[in-house]
C-alpha beads as a LAMMPS data file, in Angstrom:
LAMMPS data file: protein, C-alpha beads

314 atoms
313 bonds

1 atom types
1 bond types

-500.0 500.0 xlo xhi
-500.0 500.0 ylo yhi
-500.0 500.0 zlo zhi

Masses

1 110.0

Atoms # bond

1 1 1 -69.418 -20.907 -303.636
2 1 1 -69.538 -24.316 -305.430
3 1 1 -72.684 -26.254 -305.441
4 1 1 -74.475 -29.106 -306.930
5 1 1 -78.341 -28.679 -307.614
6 1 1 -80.846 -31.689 -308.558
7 1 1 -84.285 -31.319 -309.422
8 1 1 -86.680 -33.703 -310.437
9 1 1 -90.568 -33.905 -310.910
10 1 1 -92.465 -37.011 -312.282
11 1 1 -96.398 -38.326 -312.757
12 1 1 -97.004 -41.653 -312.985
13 1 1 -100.949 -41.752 -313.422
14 1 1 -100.663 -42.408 -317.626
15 1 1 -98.508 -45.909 -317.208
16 1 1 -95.617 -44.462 -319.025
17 1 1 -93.402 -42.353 -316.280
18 1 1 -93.441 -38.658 -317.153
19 1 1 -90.463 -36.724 -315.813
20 1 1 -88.817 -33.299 -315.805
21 1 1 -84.979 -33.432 -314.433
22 1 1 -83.208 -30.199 -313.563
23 1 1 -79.343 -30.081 -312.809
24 1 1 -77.001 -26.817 -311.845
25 1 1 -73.125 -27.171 -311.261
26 1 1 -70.889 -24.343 -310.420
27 1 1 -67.322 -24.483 -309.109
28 1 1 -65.124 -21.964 -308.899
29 1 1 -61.047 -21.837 -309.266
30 1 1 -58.044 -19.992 -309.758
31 1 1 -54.878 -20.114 -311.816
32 1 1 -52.091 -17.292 -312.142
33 1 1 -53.885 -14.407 -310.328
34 1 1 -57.347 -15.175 -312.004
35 1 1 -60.158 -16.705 -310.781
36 1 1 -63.064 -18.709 -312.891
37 1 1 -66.815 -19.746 -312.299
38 1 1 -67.742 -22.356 -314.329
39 1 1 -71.555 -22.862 -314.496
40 1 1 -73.258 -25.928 -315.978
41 1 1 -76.797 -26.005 -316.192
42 1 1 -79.159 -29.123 -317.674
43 1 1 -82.906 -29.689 -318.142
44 1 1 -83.971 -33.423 -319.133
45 1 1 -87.816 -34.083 -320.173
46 1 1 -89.202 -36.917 -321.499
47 1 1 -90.885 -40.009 -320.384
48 1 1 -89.871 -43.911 -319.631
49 1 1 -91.948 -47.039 -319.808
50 1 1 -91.307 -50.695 -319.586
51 1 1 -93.240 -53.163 -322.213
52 1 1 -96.579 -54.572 -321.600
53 1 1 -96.052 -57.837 -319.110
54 1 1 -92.127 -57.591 -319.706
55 1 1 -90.559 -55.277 -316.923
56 1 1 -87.661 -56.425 -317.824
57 1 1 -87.391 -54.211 -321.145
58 1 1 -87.926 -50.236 -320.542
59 1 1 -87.583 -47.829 -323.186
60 1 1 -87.237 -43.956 -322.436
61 1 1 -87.694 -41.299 -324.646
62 1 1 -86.037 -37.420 -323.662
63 1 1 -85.236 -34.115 -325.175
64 1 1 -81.738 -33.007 -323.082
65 1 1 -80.984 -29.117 -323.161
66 1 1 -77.655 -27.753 -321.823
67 1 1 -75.837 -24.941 -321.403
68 1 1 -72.571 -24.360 -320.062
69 1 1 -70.915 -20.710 -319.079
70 1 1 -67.871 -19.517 -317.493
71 1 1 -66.568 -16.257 -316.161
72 1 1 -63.511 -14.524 -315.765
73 1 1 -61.550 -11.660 -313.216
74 1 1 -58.151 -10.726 -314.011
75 1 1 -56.670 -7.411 -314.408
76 1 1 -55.516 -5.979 -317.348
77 1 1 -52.594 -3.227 -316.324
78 1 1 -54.068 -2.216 -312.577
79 1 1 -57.528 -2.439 -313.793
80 1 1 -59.564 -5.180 -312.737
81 1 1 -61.106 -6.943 -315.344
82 1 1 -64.587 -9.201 -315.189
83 1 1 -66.271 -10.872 -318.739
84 1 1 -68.043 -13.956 -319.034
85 1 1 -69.374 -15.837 -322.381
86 1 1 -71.722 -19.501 -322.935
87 1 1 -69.341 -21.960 -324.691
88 1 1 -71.611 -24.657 -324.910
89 1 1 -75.483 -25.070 -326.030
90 1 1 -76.708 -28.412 -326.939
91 1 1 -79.876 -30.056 -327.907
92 1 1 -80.345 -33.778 -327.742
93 1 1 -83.249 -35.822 -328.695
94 1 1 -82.541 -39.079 -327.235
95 1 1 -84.201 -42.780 -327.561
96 1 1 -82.627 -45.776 -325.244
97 1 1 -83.552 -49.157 -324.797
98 1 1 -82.744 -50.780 -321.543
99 1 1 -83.039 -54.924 -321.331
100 1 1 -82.636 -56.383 -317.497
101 1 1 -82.406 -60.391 -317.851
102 1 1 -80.277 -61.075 -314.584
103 1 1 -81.449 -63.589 -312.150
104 1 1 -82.094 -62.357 -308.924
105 1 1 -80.063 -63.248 -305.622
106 1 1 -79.374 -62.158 -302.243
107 1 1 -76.276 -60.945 -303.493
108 1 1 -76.966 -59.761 -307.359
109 1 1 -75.906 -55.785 -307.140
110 1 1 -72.340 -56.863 -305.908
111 1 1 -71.982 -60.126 -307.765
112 1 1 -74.468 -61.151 -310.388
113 1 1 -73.734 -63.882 -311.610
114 1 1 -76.405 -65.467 -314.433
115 1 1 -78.528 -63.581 -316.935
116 1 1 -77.675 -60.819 -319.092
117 1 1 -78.094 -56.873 -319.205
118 1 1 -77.886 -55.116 -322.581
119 1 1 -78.206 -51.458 -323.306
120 1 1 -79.028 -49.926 -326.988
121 1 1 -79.003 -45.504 -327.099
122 1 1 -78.987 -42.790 -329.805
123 1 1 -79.036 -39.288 -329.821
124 1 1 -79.635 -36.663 -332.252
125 1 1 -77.292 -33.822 -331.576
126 1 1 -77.782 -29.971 -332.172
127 1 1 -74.555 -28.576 -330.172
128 1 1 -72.896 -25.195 -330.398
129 1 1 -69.459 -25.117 -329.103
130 1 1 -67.298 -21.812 -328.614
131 1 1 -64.737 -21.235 -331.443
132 1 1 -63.743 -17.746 -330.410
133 1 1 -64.988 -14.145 -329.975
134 1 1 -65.978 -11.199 -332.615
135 1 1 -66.850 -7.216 -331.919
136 1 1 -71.080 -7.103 -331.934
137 1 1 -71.398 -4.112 -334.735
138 1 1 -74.466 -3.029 -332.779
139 1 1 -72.606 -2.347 -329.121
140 1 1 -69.498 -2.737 -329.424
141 1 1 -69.043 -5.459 -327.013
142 1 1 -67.473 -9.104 -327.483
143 1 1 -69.740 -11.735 -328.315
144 1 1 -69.318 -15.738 -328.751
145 1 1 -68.135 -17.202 -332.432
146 1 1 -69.848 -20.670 -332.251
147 1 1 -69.147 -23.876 -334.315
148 1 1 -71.906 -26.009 -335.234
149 1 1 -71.713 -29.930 -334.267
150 1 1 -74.518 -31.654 -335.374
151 1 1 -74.505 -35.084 -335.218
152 1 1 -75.741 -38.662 -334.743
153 1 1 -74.910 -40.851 -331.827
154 1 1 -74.898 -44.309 -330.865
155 1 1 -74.519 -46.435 -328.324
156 1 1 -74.327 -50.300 -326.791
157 1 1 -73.214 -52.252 -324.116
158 1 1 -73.786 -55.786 -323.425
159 1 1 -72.476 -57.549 -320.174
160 1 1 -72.821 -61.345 -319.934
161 1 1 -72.773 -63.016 -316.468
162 1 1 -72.002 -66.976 -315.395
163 1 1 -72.633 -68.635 -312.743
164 1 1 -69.492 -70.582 -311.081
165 1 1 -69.413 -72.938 -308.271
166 1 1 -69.400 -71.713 -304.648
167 1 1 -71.169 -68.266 -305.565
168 1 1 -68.211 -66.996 -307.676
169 1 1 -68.994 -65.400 -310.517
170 1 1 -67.706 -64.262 -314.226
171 1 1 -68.785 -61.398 -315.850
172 1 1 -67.719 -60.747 -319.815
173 1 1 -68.585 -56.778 -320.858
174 1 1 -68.385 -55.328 -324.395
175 1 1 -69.442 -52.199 -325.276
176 1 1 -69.077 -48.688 -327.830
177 1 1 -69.920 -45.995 -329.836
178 1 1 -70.021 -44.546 -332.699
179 1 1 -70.012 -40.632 -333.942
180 1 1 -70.723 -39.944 -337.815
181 1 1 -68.831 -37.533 -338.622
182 1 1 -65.584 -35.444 -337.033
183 1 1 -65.970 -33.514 -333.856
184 1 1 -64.377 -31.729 -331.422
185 1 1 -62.702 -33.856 -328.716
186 1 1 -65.638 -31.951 -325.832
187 1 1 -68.013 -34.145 -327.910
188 1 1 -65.774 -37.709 -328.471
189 1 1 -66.541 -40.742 -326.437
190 1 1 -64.004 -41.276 -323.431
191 1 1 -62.766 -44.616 -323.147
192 1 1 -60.815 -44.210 -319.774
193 1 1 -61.806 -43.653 -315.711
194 1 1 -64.180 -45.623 -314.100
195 1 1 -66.875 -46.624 -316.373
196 1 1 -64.135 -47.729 -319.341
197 1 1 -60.553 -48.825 -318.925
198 1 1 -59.702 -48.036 -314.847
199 1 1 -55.819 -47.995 -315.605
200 1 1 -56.196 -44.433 -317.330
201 1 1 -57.387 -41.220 -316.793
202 1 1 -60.942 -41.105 -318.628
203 1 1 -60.076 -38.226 -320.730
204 1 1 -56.952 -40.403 -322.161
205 1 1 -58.523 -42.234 -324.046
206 1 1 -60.988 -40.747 -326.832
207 1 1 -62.381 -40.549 -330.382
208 1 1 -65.808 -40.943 -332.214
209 1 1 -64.998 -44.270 -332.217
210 1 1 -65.394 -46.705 -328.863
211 1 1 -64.779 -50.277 -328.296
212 1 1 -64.566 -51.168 -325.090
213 1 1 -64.185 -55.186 -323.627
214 1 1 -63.460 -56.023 -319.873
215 1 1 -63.546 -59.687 -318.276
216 1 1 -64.121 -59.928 -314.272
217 1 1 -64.366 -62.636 -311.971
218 1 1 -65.713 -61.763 -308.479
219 1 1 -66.384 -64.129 -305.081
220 1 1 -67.522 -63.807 -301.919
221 1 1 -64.632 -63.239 -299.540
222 1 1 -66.615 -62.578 -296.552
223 1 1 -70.579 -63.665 -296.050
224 1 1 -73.134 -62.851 -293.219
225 1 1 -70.491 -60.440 -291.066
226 1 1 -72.825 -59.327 -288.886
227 1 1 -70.519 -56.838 -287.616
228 1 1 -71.765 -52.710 -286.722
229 1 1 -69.855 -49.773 -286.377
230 1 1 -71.543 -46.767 -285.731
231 1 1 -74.519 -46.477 -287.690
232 1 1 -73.346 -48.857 -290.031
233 1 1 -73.693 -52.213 -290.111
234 1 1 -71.458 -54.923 -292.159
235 1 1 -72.992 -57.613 -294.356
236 1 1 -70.615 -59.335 -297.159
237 1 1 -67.335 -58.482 -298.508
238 1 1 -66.308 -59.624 -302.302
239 1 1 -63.209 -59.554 -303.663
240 1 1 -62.632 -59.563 -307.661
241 1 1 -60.230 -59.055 -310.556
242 1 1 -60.640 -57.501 -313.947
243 1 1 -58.925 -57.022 -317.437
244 1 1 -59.963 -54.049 -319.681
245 1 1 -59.292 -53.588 -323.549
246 1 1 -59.921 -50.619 -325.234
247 1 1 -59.552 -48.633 -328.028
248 1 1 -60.832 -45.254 -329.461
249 1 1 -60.105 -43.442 -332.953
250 1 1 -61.248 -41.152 -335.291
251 1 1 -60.391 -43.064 -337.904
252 1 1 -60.632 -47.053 -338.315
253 1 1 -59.141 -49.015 -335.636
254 1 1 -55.839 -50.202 -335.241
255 1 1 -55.840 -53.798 -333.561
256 1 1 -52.987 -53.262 -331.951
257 1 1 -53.493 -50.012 -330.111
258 1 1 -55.539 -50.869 -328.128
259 1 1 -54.831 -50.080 -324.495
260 1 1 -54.503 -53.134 -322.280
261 1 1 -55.207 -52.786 -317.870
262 1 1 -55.675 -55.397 -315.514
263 1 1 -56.805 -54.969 -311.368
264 1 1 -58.205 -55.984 -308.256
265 1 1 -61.694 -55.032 -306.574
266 1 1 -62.939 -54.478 -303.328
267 1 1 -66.618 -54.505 -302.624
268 1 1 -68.332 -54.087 -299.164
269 1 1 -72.139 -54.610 -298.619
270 1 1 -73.367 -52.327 -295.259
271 1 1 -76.587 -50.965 -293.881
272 1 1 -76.664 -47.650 -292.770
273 1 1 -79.255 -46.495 -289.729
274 1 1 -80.845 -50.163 -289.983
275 1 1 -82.572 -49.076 -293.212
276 1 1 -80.385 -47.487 -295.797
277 1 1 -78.192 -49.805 -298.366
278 1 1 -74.691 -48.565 -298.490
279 1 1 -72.176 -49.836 -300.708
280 1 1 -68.292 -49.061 -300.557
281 1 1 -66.157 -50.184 -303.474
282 1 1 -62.516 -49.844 -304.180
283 1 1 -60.788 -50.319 -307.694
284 1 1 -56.747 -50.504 -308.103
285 1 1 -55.784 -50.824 -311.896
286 1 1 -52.555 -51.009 -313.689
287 1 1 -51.924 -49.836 -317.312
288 1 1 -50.175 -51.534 -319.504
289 1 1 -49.871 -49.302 -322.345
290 1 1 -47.960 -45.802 -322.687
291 1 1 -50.369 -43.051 -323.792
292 1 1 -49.140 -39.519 -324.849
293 1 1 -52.216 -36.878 -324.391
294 1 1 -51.358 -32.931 -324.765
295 1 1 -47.821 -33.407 -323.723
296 1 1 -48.687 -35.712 -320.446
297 1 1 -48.228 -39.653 -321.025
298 1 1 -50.249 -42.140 -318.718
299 1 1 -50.301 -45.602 -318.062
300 1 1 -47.453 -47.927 -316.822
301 1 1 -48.618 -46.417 -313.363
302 1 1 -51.286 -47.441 -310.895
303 1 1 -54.978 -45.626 -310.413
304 1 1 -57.437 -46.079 -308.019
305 1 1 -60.905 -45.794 -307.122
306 1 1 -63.094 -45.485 -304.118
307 1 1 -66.940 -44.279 -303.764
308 1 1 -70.023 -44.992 -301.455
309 1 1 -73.171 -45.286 -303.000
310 1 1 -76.326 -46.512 -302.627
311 1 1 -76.044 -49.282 -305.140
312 1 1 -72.834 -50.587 -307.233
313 1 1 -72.017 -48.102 -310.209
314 1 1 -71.930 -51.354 -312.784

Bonds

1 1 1 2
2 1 2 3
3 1 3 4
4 1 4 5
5 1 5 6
6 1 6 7
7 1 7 8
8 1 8 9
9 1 9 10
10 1 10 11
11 1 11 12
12 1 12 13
13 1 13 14
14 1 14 15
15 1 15 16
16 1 16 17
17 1 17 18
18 1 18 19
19 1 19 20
20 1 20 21
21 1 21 22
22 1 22 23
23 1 23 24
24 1 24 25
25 1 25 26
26 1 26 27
27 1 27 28
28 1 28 29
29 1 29 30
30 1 30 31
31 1 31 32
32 1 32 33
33 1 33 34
34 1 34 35
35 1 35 36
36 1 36 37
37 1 37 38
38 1 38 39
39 1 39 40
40 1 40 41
41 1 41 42
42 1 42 43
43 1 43 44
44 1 44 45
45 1 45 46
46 1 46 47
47 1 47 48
48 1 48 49
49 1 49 50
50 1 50 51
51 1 51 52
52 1 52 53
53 1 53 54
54 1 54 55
55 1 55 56
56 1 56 57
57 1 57 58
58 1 58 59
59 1 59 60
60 1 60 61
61 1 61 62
62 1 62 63
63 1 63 64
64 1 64 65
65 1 65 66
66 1 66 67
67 1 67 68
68 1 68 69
69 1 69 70
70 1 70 71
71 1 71 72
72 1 72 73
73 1 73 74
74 1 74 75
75 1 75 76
76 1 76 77
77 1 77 78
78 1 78 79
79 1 79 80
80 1 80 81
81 1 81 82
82 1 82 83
83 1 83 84
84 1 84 85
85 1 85 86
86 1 86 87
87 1 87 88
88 1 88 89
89 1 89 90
90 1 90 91
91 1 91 92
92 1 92 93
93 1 93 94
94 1 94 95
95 1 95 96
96 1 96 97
97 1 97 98
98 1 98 99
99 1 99 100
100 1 100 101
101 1 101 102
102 1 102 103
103 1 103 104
104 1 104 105
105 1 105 106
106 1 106 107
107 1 107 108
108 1 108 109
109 1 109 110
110 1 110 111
111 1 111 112
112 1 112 113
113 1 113 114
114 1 114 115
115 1 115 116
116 1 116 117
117 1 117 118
118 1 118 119
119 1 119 120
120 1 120 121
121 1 121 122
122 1 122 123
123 1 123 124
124 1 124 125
125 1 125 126
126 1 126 127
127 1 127 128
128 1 128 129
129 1 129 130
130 1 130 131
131 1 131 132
132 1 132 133
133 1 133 134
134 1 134 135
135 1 135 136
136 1 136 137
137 1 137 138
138 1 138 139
139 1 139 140
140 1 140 141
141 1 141 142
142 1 142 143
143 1 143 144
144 1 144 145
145 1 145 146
146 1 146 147
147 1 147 148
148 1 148 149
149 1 149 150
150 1 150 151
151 1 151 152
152 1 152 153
153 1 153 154
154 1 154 155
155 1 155 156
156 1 156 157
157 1 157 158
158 1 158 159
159 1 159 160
160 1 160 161
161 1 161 162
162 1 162 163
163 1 163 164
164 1 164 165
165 1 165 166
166 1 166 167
167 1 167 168
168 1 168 169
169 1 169 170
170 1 170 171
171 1 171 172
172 1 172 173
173 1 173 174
174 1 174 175
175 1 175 176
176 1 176 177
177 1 177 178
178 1 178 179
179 1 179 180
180 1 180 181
181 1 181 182
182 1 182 183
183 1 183 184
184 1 184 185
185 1 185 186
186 1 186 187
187 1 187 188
188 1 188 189
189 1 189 190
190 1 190 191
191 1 191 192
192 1 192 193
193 1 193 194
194 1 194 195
195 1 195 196
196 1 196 197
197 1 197 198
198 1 198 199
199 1 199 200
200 1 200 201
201 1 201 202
202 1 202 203
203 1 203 204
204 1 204 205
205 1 205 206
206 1 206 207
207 1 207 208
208 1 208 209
209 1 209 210
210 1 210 211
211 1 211 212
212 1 212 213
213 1 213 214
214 1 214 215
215 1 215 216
216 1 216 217
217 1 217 218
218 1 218 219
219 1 219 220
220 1 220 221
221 1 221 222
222 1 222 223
223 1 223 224
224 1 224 225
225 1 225 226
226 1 226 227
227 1 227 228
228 1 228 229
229 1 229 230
230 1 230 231
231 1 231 232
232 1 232 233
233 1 233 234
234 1 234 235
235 1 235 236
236 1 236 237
237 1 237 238
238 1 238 239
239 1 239 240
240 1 240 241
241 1 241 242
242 1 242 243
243 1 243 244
244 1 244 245
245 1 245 246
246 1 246 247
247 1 247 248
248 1 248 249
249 1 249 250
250 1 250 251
251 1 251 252
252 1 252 253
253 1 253 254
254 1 254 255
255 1 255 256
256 1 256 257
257 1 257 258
258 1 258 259
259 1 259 260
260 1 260 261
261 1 261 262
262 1 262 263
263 1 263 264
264 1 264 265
265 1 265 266
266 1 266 267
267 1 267 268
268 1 268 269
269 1 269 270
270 1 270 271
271 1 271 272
272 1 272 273
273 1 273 274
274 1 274 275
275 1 275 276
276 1 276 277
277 1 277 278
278 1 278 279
279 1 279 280
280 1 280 281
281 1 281 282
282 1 282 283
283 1 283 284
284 1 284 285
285 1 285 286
286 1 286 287
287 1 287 288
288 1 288 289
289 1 289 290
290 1 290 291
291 1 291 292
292 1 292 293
293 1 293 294
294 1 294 295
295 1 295 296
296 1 296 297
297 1 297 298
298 1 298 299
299 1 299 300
300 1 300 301
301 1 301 302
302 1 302 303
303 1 303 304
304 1 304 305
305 1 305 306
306 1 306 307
307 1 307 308
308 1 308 309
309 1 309 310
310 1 310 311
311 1 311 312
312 1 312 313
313 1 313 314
């Protein structure tokens, strides 16, 4: 049975916020006549302050453990056949720096539009990833072969926001990362999907190096509805368009690969049960640029997003 689990406990008697987080992910599926359980477990402790008489700078401080498993059935000849192994075990210690300048408005989670937001992270890495197996001398049994990925991390993004007349809005992002030394693709930044460029597949794009840039303009298409459906009840509808450049290596970058999209955007403001801020949100992006990845090329083709959430994911 596939599940998500959250846990999370937190005192806030010291002034700093103390907090343990707890997260469990299985899903199961099948290919060929086997069937897999992936499990992905993660435990988050640390604690998260803002700075004396500025809450709009917050600094939190974590140590992240994870683990991640996966188990097999098949048969071998008419036998049926069940192992499982941990390919994944990583440490991170983990400092980020949060600054929140943007003015508020009535309408500032769908369309901010003056002020700035700016984040700063790094992480230490101690990961283990799976390499292969090897016969334990002792019993006789297959055990994991791990490679060791230790590494340094960092991490910024900086999104600029201007007011225009009428309550329209322009917002200019740039953001990236940057990995010291070569890794495994499980550990590279992706530059694709939702939170990067939305006319590729986030796993498209990817490398130890990020650069990410995206220009939107957003306005109010629809204000004060008034309008209920159910439980819900409709507030303001904005309408926007976006570019996204981006580009991710290995190596240094190469101007002119980067990948080029360009889309529209949808965002609804509703109530839910009189009480409850819902948000809907729908993203259609176009990609401009061919990319091959493991034999499958992308772009030249629409993608599309579409969530509800309790607050805008950007």
């Amino acid at each position: 049975r596939d599940y998500d689990l959250f846990v999370l406990l937190e005192y806030l008697k010291l002034g700093p916020r103390l907090f343990v987080e707890g997260y469990n992910q299985v899903l199961h599926s099948s290919e060929g006549g086997d069937d897999f359980r992936y499990n992905l477990a993660q435990v988050n402790g640390g604690f998260e302050t803002h700075l004396p008489y500025k809450p709009q700078h917050k600094l939190r401080a974590e140590f992240i453990y994870s683990r991640a498993s996966a188990k097999v059935k098949t048969r071998v000849g008419n036998q049926p056949v069940s192992f499982g192994y941990t390919y994944y075990i990583g440490r991170t210690a983990q400092l980020r720096y949060d600054y929140d300048g943007v003015v508020s408005a009535i309408d500032v989670e769908a369309n901010p539009r003056l002020g700035r937001r700016f984040t700063l992270q790094y992480s230490r890495d101690w990961n283990l990833f799976i390499n292969g197996f090897e016969v334990n001398t002792n019993f006789g049994t297959l055990q994991e072969v791990y490679d060791h990925y230790y590494l340094h991390r960092i991490e910024a993004d900086w999104r600029e926001y201007f007011p225009l007349p009428f309550r329209h809005g322009l917002m200019f992002r740039l953001n990236g990362g940057y990995i010291d030394r070569p890794v495994n693709t499980f550990f590279a930044f992706l530059g694709g999907g939702l939170f990067g460029n939305r006319g590729y597949p986030y796993f498209a794009i990817n490398g130890r190096r990020l650069l990410n840039s995206t220009i939107a303009y957003r306005l109010p298409l629809l204000w004060n509805m008034d309008l209920a459906l159910g439980p819900i009840h409709f507030d303001k509808l904005f309408l926007g368009a976006f570019a996204d450049f981006t580009n991710a290596s290995n190596s240094d970058f190469e101007w002119d690969a980067f990948k080029k999209s360009a889309g529209l955007q949808v965002r609804l403001d509703t109530f839910s049960f009189y009480g409850f801020p819902t948000k809907f949100f729908f993203d259609a992006a176009y990609g401009f640029d061919e990319i091959a990845t493991n034999g499958t090329v992308y772009g030249k083709e629409w993608r599309y997003y579409f969530g509800v959430t309790f607050g805008y994911l950007d």
